[in-house]
N, C-alpha and C positions, 0 to 999 in steps of 0.2 A: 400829757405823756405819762404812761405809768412806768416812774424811775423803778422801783423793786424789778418791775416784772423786767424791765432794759436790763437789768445788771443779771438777774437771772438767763436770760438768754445769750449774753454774753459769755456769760462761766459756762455754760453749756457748750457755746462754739468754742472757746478754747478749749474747753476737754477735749471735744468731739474731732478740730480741726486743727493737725498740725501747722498748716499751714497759716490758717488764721494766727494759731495761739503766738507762731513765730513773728508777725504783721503784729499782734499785740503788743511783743515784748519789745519790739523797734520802734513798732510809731504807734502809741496808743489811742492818738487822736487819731489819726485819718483810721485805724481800725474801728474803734468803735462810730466814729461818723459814718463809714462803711454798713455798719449796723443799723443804725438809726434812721440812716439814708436824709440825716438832713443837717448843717452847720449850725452848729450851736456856739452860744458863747462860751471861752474860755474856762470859767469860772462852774461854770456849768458841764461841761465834757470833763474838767478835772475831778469835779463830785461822782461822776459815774465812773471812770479809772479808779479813784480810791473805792469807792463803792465795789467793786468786780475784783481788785485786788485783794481786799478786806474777803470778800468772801471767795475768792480760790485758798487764801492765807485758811479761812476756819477750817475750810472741806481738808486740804492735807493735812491741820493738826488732829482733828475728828480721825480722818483715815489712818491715822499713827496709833492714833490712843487706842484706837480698834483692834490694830494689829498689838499692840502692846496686851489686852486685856485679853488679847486668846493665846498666851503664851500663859497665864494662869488655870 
């Protein structure tokens, strides 16, 4: 399984899907299982939540410092 390209599709459905992003922020396992379409261990589903969190986390500081830098 290619982890990068899972965590990238993920940040994309929660952008894209309120619905989903809601299901993510409740239960982020059976969301991303949802995703993945298959049970994973533990230890393994929690590396892809930090993994998707970490990177929605960079995109809205990226998106700030953007809007901060067209205010110059």
């Amino acid at each position: 399984m290619d982890i990068k390209g899972k965590i990238e599709e993920i940040v994309e459905r929660v952008k894209a899907d309120k619905d989903f992003s809601s299901k993510f922020m409740s239960d982020p396992v059976k969301a991303v299982e949802s995703v993945i379409g298959i049970d994973l261990p533990d230890a393994q589903i929690n590396a892809l939540i930090d993994g998707v969190k970490a990177k929605l986390t960079a995109d809205k500081a990226g998106d700030m410092l953007g809007s901060i830098k067209k205010l110059f």
